[in-house]
C-alpha positions as CSV (number, residue, x, y, z in Angstrom):
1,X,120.4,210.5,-17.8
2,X,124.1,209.6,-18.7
3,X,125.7,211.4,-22.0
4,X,127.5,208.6,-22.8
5,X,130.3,209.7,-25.1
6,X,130.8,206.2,-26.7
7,X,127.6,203.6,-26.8
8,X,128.1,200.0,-26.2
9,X,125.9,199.3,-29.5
10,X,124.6,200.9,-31.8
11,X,122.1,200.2,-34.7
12,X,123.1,201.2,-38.1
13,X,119.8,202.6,-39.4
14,X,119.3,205.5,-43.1
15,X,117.6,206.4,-45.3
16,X,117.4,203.0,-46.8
17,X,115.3,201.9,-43.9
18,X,113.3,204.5,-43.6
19,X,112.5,204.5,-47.4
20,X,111.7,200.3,-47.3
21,X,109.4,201.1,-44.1
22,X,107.1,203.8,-46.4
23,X,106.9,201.0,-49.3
24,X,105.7,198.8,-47.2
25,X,103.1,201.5,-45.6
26,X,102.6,201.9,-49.2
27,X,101.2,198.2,-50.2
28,X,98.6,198.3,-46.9
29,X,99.9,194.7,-46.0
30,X,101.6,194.5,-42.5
31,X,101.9,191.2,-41.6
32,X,103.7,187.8,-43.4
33,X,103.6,188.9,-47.0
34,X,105.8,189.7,-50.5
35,X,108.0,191.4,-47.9
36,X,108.3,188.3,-45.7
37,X,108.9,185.8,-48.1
38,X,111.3,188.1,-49.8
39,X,113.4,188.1,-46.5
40,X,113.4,184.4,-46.1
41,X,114.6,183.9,-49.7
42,X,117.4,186.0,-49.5
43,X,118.5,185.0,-45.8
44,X,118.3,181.7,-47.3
45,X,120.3,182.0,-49.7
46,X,122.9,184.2,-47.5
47,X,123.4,181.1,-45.0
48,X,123.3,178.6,-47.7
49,X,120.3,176.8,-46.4
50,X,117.6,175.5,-48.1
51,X,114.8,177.0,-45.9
52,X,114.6,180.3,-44.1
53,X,111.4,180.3,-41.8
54,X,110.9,184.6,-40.2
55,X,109.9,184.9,-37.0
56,X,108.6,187.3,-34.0
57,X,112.2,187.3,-32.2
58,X,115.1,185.1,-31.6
59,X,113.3,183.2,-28.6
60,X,110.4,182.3,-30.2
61,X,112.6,180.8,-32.8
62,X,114.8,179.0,-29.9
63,X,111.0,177.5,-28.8
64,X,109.9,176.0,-32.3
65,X,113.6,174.7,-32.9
66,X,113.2,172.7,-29.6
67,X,109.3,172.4,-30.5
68,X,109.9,171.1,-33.8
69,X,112.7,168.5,-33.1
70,X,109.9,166.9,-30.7
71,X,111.7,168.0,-27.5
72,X,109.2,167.3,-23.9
73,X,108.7,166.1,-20.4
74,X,111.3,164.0,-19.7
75,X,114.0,165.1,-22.2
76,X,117.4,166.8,-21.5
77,X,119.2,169.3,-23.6
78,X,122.7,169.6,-22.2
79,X,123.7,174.1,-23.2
80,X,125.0,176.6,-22.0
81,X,124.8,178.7,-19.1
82,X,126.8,181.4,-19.9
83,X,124.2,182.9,-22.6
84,X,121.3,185.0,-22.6
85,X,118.2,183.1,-20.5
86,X,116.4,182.4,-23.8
87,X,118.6,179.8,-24.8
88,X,117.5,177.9,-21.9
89,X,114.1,179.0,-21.2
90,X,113.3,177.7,-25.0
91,X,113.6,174.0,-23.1
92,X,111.6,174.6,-20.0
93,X,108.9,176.3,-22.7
94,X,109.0,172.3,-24.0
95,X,108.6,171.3,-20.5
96,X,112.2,169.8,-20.9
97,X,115.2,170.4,-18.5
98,X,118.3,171.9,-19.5
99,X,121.2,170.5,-18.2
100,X,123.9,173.3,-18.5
101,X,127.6,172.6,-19.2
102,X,131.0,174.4,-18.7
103,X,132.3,177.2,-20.7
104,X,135.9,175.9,-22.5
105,X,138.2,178.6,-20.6
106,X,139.3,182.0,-20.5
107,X,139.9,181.9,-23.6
108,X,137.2,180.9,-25.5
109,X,134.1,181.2,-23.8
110,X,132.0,179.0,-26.2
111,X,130.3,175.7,-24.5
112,X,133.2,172.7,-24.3
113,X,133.2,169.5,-25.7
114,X,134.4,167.6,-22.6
115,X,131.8,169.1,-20.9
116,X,129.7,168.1,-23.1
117,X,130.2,164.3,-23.1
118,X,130.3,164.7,-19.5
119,X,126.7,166.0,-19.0
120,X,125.2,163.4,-21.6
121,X,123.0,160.8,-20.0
122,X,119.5,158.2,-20.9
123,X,117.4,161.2,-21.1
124,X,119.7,163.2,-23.3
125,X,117.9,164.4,-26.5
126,X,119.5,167.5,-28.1
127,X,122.7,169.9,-27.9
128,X,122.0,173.6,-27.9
129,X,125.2,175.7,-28.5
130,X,125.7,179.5,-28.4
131,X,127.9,181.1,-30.6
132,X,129.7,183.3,-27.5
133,X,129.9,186.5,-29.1
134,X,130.0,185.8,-32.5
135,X,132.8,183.2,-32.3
136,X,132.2,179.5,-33.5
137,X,132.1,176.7,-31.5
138,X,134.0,173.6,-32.1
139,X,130.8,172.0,-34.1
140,X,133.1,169.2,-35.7
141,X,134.0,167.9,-32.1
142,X,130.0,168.6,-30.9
143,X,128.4,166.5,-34.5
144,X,130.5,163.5,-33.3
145,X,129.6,163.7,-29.4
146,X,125.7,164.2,-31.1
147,X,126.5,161.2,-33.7
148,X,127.6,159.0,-31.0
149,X,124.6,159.1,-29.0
150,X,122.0,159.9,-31.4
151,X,121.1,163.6,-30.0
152,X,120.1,166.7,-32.4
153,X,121.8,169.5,-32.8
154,X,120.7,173.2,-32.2
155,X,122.3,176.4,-32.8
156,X,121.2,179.6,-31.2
157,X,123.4,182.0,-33.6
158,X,121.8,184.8,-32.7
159,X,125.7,186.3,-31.8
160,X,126.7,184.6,-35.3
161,X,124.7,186.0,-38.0
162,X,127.6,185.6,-40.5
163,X,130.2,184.0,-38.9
164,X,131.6,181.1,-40.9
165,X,133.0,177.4,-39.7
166,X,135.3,175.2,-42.3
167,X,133.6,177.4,-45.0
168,X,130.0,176.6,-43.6
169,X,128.0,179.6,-42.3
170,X,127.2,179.3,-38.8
171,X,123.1,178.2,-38.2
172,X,123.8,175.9,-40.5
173,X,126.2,173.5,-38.9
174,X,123.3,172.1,-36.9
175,X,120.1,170.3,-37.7
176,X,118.5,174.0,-36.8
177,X,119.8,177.4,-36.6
178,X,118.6,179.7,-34.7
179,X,118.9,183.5,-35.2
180,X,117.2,187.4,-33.4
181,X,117.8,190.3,-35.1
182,X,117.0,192.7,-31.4
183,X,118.3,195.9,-31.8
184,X,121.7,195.2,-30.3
185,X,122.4,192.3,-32.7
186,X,124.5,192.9,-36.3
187,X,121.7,192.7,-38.2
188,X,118.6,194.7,-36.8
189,X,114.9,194.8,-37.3
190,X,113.9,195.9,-33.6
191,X,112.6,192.6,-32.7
192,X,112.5,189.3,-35.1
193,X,113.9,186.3,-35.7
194,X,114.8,183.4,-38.4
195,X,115.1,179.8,-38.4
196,X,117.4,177.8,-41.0
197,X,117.1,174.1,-41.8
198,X,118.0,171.8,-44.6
199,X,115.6,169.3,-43.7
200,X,112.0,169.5,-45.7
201,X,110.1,168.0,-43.0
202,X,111.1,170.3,-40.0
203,X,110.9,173.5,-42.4
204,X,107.1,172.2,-42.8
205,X,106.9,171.5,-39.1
206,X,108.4,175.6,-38.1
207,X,106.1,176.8,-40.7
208,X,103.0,175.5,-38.8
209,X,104.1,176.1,-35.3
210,X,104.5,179.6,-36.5
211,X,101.4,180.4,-37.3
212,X,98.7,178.2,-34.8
213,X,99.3,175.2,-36.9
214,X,97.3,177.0,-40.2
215,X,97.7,175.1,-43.1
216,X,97.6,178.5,-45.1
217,X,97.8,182.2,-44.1
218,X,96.1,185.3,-44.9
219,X,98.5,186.3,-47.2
220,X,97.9,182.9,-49.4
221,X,94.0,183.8,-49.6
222,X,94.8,187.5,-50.4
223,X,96.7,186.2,-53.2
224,X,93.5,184.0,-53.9
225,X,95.7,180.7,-53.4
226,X,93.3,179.7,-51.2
227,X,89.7,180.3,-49.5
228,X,90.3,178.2,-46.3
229,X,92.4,176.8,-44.0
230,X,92.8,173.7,-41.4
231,X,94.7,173.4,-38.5
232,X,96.8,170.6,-38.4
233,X,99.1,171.5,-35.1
234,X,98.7,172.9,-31.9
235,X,100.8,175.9,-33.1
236,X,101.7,179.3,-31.7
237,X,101.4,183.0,-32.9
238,X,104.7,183.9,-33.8
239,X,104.3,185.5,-36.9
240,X,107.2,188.5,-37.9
241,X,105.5,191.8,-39.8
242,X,106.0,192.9,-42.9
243,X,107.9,196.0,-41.8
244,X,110.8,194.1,-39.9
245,X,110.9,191.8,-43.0
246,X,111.3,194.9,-45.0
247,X,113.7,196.3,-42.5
248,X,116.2,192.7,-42.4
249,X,116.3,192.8,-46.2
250,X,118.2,196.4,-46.0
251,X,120.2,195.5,-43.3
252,X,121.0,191.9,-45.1
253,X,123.1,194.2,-47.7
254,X,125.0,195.8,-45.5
255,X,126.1,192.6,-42.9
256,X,129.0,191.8,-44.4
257,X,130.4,195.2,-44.9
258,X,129.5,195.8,-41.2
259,X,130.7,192.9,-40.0
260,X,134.2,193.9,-41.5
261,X,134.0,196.9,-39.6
262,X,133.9,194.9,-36.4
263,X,136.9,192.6,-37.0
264,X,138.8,196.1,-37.9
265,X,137.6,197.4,-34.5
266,X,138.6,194.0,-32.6
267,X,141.6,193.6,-33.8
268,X,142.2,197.5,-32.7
269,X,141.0,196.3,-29.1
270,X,143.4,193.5,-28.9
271,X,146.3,195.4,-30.4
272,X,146.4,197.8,-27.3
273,X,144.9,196.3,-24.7
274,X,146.4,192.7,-24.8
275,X,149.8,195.1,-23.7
276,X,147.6,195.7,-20.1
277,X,148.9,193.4,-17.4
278,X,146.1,190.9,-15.6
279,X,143.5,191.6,-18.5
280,X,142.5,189.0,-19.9
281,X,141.2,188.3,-23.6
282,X,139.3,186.0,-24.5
283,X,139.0,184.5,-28.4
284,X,142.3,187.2,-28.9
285,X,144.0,183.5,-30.2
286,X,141.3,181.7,-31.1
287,X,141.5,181.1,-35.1
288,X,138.0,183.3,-35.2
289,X,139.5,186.4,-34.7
290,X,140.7,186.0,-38.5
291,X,142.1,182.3,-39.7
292,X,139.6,181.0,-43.0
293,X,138.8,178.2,-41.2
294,X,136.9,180.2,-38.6
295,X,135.4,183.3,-39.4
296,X,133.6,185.4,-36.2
297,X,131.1,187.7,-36.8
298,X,132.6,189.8,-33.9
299,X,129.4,190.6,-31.7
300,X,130.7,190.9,-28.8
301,X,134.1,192.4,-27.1
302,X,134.5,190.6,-23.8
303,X,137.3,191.1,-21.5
304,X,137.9,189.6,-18.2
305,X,139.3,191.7,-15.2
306,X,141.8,190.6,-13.1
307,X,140.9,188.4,-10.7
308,X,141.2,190.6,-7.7
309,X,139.5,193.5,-9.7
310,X,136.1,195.0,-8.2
311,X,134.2,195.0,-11.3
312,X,131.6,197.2,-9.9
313,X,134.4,199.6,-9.4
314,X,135.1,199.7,-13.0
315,X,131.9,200.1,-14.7
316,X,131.7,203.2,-12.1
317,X,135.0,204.2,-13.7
318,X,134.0,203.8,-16.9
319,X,130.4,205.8,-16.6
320,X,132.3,208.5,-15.1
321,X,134.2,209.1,-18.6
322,X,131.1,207.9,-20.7
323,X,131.9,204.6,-21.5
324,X,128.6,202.6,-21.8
325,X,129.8,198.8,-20.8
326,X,127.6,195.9,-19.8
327,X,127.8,192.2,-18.7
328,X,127.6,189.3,-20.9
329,X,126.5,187.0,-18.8
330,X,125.1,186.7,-15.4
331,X,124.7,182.7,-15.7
332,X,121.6,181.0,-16.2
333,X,122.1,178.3,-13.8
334,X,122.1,180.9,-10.6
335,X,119.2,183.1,-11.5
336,X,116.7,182.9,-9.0
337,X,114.1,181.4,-10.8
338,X,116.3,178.3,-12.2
339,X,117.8,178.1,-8.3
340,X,114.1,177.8,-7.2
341,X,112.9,175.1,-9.6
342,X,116.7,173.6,-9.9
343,X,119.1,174.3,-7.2
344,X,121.9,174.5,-8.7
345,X,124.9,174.6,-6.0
346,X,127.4,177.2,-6.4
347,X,130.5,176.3,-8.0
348,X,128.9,173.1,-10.4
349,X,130.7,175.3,-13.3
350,X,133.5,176.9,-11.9
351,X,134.6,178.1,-15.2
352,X,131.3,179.7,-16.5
353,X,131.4,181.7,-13.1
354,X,134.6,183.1,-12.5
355,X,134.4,184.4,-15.9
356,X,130.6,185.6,-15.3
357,X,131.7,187.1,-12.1
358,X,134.9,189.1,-14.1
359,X,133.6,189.6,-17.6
360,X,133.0,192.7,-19.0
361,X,131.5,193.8,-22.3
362,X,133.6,196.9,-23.6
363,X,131.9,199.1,-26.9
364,X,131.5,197.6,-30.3
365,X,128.9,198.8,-33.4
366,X,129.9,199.4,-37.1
367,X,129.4,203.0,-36.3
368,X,132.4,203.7,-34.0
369,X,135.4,205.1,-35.1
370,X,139.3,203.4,-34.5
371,X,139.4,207.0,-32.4
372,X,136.4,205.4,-30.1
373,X,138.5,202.4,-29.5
374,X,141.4,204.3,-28.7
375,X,139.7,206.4,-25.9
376,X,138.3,202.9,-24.5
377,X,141.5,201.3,-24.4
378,X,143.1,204.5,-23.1
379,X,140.6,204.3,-20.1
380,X,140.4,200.8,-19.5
381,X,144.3,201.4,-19.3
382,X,144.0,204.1,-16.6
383,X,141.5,202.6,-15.0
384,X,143.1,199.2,-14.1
């Protein structure tokens, strides 16, 4: 087993977790209760959205957002393929095809808007964007693309928990948001997810497919709100517990501060390594990485190789000093599974892989220190 000397992510977990755990051990009740609701309320009222809607994980929120918006056979939502397979599986789990489009550049790795427009045919229903990373897309241009042609818009911010657009938290720029709190993300539960909405109707409409359609849950008859139930929706079981909820609520407070810490530590990156010949950054100008208009929540650091560079020769490199660096992403479209029920040539977006093929994913938590950047940069340096 590798002593890695700097982890690529790390959760910041205290005593404050442990101690909401117990109370929750303490009230007996594990599943969708005060601790739930309490979650939703205050993420909510974090994202400035009307309803918050807790869920098993970030996919199964992907799935009711496409669900609940009435996506099926026949439908195409144009995404992304640079992005975890999730994002796209949530459409085939509707019986849907996605229809993937270009990354923007080297730069910004975030979906583009020409690509977009391109992609859009009769059987268009939806956009689903990915916040690459933490970084907001260009939702301004992708509402008038969607306004034009009468298509919905979904967010999967699971990178984005935070980040801001024109003053407008991102996951609520679409007509759903769509959020996972996995161990790796900036806020952490383990597993677990949230939906955000404005719209009363589709709030109602997640509520049900959460729970197997149930017009009222356990936790409403505990409270002796109720003594039956209907089902009025073939729904799913994708119910979060009450112990994540209690866990997101702690970690809730201490977002913004961490998310801080990451735009310190980014900024760190870009000062030293943007001075290393071939390397490429991408977002280093885009107004995310600190203008007020765009505000990133800094999930990711991503940094493309030269092009000539064996990656596989770097992350060797990198191991051998105790680096832990990863991949973010190999792309959707050229998995073997989508090839099989797709075939997607090689080369249909050219941009999503050359950067897939040179991208790597250097360390970044809230618990490293501007002396762990320092001894990245300093290898990644030596290395090249």
């Amino acid at each position: 087993m590798t002593e890695w000397r700097v982890t690529l992510s790390e959760p910041d977990l205290g005593p404050e977790e442990s101690q909401a755990v117990a109370a929750v051990l303490r009230t007996r009740w594990l599943t969708m209760g005060a601790a739930t609701q309490t979650f939703e309320a205050k993420f909510a009222e974090f994202c400035g959205a009307k309803y918050a809607i807790a869920v098993a994980n970030g996919t199964a929120a992907l799935h009711l957002a496409h669900w609940a918006l009435g996506i099926g056979p026949g439908d195409e939502v144009i995404c992304p393929a640079l992005t975890f397979v999730a994002t796209a599986n949530a459409v085939l789990y509707c019986r849907a095809t996605p229809v993937f489009a270009d990354v923007s550049g080297f730069d910004n790795l975030n979906i583009s808007t020409e690509a977009i427009r391109q992609k859009i045919s009769s059987r268009t229903r939806c956009i689903t964007v990915m916040h690459y990373g933490g970084y907001p897309c260009e939702m301004q241009a992708i509402h008038k693309i969607a306004g034009e042609h009468g298509l919905a818009v979904i967010e999967d911010a699971c990178h984005a928990i935070g980040a801001e657009y024109h003053g407008k938290k991102c996951g609520t720029l679409g007509d759903i948001g769509c959020f996972s709190f996995f161990s790796n993300k900036n806020l952490v539960t383990g597993e677990g997810g949230m939906l955000v909405t404005d719209s009363a109707e589709l709030a109602q409409k997640l509520r049900l497919g959460r729970s197997h359609g149930m017009t009222t849950m356990s936790w409403d008859r505990h409270q002796g709100h109720a003594s039956s139930y209907d089902v009025v929706d073939l729904g799913f079981n994708y119910r979060i517990d009450e112990i994540r909820a209690a866990l997101g609520q702690v970690q809730l407070g201490k977002l913004e501060a961490n998310n801080r810490r990451r735009r310190e530590l980014t900024r760190r990156y870009q000062n030293h390594l943007r001075q290393i010949p071939g390397l490429e950054l991408p977002f280093v100008n885009h107004a995310a990485s600190g203008s007020k208009a765009l505000l990133g929540a800094f999930h990711l650091f991503p940094i493309l190789l030269p092009p000539a560079y064996e990656r596989s020769c770097f992350m060797e490199e990198m191991k051998r000093r105790g680096i832990q660096a990863s991949v973010h992403y190999p792309p959707v479209h050229r998995f073997q599974y989508y090839q099989k029920h797709f075939q997607h040539a090689a080369g249909t977006l050219p941009l999503t892989e050359e950067v897939s093929r040179r991208e790597v994913t250097l360390p970044l938590h809230p618990l490293m220190t501007p002396e762990d950047v320092d001894f990245v940069c300093h290898a990644v340096s030596e290395i090249i």
